[in-house]
LUMNU-142582 format. One record per residue: z, x, y of N, C-alpha, C in turn; residue number from 1; residue in one letter. Coordinates in steps of 0.2 Angstrom, whole numbers, plus 5000, padded with zeros to 4 digits. Example, Ala and Ser with C-alpha at 12.3 -4.5 7.8 and 13.67 -1.06 7.14 Angstrom:
2
n_w,n_u,n_v,ca_w,ca_u,ca_v,c_w,c_u,c_v,num,residuo
5039,5066,4972,5039,5062,4978,5039,5066,4984,1,A
5035,5064,4989,5036,5068,4995,5039,5064,5000,2,S
# end
This chain:
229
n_w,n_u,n_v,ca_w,ca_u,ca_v,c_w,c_u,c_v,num,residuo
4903,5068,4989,4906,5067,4982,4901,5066,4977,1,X
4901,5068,4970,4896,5070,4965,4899,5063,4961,2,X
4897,5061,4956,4900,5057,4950,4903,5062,4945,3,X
4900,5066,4946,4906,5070,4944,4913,5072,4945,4,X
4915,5071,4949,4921,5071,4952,4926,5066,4950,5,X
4923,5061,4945,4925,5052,4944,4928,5055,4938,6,X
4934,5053,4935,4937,5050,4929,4935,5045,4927,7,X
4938,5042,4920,4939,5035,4920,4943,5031,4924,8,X
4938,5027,4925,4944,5022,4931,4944,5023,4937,9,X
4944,5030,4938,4942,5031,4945,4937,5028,4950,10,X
4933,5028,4948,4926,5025,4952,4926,5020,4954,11,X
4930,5013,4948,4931,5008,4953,4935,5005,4959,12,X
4941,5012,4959,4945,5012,4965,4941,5014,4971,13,X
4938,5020,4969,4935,5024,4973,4928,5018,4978,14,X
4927,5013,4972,4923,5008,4975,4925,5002,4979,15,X
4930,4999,4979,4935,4998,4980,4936,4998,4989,16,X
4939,5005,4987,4941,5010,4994,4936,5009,4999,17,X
4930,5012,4997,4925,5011,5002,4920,5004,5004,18,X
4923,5000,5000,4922,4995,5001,4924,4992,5007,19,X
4934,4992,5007,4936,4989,5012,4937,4995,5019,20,X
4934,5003,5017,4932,5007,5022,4926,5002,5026,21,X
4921,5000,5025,4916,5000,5026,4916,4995,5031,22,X
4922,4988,5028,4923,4984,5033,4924,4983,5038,23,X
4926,4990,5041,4927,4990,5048,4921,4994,5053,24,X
4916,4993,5048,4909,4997,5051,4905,4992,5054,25,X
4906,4987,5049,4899,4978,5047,4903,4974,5043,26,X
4898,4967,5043,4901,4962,5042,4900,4963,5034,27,X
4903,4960,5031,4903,4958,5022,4896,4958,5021,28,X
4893,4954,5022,4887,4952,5023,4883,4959,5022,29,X
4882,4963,5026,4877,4970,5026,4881,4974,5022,30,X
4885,4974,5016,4888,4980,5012,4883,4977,5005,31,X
4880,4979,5002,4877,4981,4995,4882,4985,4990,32,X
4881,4984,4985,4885,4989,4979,4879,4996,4982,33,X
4872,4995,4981,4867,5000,4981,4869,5005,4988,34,X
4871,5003,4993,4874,5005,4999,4882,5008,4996,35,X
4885,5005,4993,4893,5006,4991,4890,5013,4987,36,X
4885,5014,4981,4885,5020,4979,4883,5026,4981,37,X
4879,5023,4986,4877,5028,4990,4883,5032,4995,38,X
4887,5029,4998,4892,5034,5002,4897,5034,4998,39,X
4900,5033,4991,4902,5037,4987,4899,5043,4984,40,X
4894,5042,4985,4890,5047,4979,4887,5047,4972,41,X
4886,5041,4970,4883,5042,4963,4878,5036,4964,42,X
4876,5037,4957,4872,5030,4956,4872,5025,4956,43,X
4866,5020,4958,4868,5015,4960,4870,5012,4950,44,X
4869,5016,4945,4868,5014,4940,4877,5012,4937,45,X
4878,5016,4940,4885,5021,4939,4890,5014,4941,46,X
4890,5009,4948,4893,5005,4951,4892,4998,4945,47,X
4888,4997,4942,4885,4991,4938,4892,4994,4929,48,X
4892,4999,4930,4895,4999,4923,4902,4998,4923,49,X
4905,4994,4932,4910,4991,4935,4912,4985,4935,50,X
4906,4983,4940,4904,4977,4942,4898,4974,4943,51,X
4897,4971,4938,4891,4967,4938,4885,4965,4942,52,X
4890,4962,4949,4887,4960,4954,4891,4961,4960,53,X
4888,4959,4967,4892,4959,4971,4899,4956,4972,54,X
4899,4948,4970,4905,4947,4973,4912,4947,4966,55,X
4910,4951,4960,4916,4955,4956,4918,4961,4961,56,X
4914,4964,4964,4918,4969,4967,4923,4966,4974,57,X
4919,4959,4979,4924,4958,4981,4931,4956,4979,58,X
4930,4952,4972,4936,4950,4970,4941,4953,4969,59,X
4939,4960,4966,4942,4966,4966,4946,4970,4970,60,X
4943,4969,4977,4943,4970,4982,4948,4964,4986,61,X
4949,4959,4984,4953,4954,4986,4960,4955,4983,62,X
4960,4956,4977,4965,4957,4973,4970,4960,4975,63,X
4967,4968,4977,4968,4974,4979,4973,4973,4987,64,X
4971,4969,4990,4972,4967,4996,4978,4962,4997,65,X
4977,4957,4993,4983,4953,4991,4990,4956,4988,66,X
4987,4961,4985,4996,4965,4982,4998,4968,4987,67,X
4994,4973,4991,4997,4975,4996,4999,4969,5001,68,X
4997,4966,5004,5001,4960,5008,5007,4956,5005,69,X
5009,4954,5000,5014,4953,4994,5020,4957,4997,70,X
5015,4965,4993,5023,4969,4994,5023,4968,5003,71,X
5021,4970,5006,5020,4970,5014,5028,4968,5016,72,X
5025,4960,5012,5032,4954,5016,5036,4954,5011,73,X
5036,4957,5003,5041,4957,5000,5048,4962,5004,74,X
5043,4970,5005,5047,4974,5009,5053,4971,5013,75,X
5054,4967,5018,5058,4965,5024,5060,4959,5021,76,X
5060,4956,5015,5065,4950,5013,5070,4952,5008,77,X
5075,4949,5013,5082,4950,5010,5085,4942,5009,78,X
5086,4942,5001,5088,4935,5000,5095,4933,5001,79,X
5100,4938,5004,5106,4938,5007,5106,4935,5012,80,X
5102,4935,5018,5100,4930,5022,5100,4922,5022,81,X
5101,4919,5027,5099,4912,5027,5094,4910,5027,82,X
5091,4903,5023,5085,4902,5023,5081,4903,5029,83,X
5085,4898,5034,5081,4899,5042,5080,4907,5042,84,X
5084,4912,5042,5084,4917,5043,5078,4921,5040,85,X
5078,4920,5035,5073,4922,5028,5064,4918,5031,86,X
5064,4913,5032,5059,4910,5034,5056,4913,5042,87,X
5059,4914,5046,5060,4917,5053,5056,4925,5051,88,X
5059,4929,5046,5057,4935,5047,5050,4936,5042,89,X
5050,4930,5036,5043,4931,5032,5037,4929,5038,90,X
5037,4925,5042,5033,4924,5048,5032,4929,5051,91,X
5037,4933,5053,5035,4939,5058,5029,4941,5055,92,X
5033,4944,5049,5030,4951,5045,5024,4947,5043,93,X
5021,4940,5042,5014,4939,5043,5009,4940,5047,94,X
5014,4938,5054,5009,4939,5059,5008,4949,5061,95,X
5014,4953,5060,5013,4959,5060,5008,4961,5055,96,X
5008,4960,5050,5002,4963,5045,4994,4960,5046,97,X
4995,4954,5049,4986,4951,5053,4985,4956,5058,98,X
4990,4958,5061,4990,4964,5068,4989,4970,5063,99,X
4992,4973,5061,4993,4978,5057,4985,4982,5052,100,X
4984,4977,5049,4980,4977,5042,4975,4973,5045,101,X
4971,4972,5047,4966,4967,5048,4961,4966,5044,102,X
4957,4972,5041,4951,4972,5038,4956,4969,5031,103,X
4962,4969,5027,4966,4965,5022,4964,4958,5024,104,X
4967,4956,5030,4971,4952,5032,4963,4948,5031,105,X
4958,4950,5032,4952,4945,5033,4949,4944,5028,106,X
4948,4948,5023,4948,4949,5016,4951,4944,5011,107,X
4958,4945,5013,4962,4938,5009,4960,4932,5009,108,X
4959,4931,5018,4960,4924,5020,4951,4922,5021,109,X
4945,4926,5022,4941,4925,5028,4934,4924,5023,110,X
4937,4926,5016,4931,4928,5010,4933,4924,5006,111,X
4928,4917,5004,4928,4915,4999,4926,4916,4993,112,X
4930,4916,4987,4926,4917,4980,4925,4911,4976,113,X
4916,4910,4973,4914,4905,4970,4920,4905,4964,114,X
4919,4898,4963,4924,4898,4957,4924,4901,4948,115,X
4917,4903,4949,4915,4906,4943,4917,4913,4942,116,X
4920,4916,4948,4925,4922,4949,4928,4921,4948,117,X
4933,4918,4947,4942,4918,4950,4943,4918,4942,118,X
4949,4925,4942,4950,4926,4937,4959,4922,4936,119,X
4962,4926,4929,4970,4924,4931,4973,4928,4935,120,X
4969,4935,4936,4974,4941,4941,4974,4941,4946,121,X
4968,4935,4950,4966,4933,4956,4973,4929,4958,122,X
4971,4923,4953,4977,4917,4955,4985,4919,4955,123,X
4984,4923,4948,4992,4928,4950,4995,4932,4955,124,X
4990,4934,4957,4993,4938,4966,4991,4933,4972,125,X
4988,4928,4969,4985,4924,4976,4991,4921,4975,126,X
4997,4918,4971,5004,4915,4972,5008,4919,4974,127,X
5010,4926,4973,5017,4930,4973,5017,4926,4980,128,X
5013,4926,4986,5020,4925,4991,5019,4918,4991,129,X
5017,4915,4990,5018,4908,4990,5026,4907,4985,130,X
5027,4912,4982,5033,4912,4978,5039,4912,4983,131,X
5039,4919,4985,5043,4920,4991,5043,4916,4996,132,X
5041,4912,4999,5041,4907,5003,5045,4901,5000,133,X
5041,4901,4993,5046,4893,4991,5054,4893,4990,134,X
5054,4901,4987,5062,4903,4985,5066,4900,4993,135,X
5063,4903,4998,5068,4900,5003,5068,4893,5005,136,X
5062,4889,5004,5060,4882,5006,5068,4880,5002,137,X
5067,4881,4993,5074,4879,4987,5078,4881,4992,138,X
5080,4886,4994,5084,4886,4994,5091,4883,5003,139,X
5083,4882,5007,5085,4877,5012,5087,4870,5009,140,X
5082,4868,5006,5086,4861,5004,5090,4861,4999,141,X
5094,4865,4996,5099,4866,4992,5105,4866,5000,142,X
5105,4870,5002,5109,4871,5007,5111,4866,5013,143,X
5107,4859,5015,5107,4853,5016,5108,4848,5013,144,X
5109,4850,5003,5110,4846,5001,5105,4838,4999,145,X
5098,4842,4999,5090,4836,4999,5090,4837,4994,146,X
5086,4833,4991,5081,4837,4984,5076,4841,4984,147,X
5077,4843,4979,5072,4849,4978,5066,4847,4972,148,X
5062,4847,4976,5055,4843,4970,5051,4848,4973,149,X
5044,4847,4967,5038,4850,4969,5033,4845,4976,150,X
5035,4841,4978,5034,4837,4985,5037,4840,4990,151,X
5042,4841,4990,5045,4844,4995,5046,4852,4996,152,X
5045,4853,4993,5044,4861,4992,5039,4865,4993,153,X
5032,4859,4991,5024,4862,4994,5024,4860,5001,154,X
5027,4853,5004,5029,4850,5010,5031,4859,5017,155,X
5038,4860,5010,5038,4866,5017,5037,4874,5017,156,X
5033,4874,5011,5028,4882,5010,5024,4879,5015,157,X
5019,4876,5013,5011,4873,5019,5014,4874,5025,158,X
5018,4868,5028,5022,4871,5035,5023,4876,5037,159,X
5025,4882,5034,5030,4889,5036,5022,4891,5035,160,X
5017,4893,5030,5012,4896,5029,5007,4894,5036,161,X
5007,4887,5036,5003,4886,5043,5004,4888,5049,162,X
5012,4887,5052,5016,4889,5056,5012,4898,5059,163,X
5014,4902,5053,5011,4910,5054,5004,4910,5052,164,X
5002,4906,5051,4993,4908,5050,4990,4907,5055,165,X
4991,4900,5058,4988,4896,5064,4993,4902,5070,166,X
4998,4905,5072,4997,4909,5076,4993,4917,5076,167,X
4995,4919,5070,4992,4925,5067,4984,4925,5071,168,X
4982,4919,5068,4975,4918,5069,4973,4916,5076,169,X
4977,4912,5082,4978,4913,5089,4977,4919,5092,170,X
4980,4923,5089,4982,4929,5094,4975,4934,5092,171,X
4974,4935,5085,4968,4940,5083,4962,4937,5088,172,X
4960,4928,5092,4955,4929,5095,4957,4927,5104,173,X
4963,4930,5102,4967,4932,5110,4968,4922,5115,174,X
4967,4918,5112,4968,4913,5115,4973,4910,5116,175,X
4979,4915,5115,4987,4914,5118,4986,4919,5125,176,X
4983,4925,5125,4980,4930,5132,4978,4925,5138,177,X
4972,4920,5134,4968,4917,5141,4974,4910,5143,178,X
4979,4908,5138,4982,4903,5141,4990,4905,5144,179,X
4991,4912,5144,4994,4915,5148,4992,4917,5155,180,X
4984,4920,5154,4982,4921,5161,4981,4916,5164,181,X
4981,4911,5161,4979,4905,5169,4985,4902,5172,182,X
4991,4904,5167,4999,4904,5168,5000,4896,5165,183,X
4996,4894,5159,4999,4888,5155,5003,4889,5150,184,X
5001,4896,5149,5008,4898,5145,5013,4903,5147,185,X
5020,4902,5147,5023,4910,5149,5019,4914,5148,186,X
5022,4922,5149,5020,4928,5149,5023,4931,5140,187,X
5029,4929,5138,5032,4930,5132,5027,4927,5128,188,X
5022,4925,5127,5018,4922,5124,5012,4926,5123,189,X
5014,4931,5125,5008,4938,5124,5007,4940,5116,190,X
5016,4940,5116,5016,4942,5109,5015,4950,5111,191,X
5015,4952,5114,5012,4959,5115,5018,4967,5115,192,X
5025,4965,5115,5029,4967,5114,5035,4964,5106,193,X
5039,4967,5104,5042,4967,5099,5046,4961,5100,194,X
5051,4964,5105,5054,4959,5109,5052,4953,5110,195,X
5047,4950,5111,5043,4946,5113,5041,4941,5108,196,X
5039,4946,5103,5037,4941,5098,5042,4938,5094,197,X
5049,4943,5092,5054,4942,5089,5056,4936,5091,198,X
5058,4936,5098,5061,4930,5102,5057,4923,5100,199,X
5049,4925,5101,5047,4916,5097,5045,4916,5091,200,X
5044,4921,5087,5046,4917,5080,5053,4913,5078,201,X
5058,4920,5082,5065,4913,5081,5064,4908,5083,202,X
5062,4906,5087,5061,4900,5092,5056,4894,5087,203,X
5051,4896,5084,5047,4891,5082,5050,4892,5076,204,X
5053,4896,5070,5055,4895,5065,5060,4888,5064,205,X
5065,4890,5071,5069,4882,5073,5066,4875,5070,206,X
5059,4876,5075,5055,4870,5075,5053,4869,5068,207,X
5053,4875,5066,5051,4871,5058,5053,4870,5052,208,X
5060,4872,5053,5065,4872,5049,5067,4864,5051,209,X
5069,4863,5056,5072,4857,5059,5065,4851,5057,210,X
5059,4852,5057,5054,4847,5054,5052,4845,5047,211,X
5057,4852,5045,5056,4854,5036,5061,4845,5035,212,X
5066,4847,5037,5073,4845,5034,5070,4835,5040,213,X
5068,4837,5043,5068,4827,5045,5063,4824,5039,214,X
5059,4828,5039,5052,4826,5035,5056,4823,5027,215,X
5058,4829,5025,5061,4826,5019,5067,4822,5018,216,X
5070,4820,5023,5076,4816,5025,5073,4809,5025,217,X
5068,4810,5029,5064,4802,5029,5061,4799,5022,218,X
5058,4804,5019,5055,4805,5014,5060,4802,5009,219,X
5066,4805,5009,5072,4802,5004,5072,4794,5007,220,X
5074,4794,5010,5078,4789,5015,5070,4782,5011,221,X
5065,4783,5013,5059,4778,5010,5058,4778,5005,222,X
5059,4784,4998,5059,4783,4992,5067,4779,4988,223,X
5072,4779,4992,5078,4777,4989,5082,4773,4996,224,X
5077,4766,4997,5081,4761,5004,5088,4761,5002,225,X
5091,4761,4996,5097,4756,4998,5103,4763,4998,226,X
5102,4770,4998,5105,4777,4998,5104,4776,5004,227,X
5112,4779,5006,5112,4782,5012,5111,4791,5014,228,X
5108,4793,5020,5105,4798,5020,5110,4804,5021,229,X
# end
């Protein structure tokens, strides 16, 4: 491919693109813009009237990755659903897309950006799902009847987020496999089938729906003694 071929605007996608192609060749570390423009095709002069330096393009590149993860979990959320239910299935689809998308899913989570990066369109995509999460946190504790504060509602984002990140991240370096092989975990714990996995995220969504609503119950119960819970 020639620079020729480039439109406006094209080229940074096109940079972009092979960037997170490349991911799955080498570590972040051994990718150069000068290496970027070489298997696109153009000048290394051509990538600079993009991005500056290296980690503008990862930004770029993170951003990029963030939307599609966003919509990913937007896809499968139906707010018609029960919070539990709602919280149960944005888990799956967490863990399905760390399976699914991986060179994303490391991108997001695995690449830090100094702070002299971070733009607003960064911060703005790096909340959309934190949005979709909280919408169901409100809407659990509307639904038992707690309050609804920013304490209590970053209380059960964090929880749900951790919940699917710390297993997401489990299974990517198989150490749910080795503690099934030694048979300290069932076999359901493979996660290896649909069924299988379906069955404990419902199962662990329980656990943390039911930890969401004691936490905050207690939490009331401490900030207002003489209210009954």
């Amino acid at each position: 491919m020639t620079s020729n071929s480039y439109h406006h605007g094209n080229l940074k996608q096109a940079l972009v693109d092979e960037y997170l192609n490349l991911l799955r060749e080498m570590p972040v570390e051994q990718i150069s813009l000068r290496k970027l423009a070489s298997r696109v095709g153009v000048a290394a002069t051509a990538v600079y009237n993009h991005f500056s330096d290296k980690m503008e393009l990862v930004v770029a590149a993170k951003i990029r990755c963030l939307i599609h993860f966003s919509d990913y979990l937007q896809g499968g959320y139906d707010p018609r659903l029960s919070p539990k239910e709602r919280i149960s299935n944005l888990s799956k689809a967490y863990f399905q897309y760390s399976e699914q998308h991986r060179q994303h899913f490391n991108t997001i989570f695995n690449v830090t950006v100094e702070d002299k990066y971070v733009t607003n369109e960064l911060v703005e995509v790096s909340i959309a799902t934190e949005r979709t999460v909280r919408s169901a946190i409100v809407d659990l504790l509307k639904e038992h009847h707690l309050p609804v504060s920013p304490e209590n509602e970053a209380l059960g984002v964090v929880t749900c987020w951790s919940m699917a990140h710390g297993l997401s991240c489990l299974t990517a370096v198989r150490i749910n496999h080795a503690a099934c092989a030694t048979g300290r975990w069932p076999d359901e714990f493979l996660l290896d089938t649909r069924e299988a996995t379906l069955q404990i995220f419902d199962a662990i969504a329980t656990v943390i729906v039911d930890g969401i609503l004691s936490a905050v119950r207690k939490n009331s119960r401490e900030q207002s003694p003489d209210c009954s819970a």
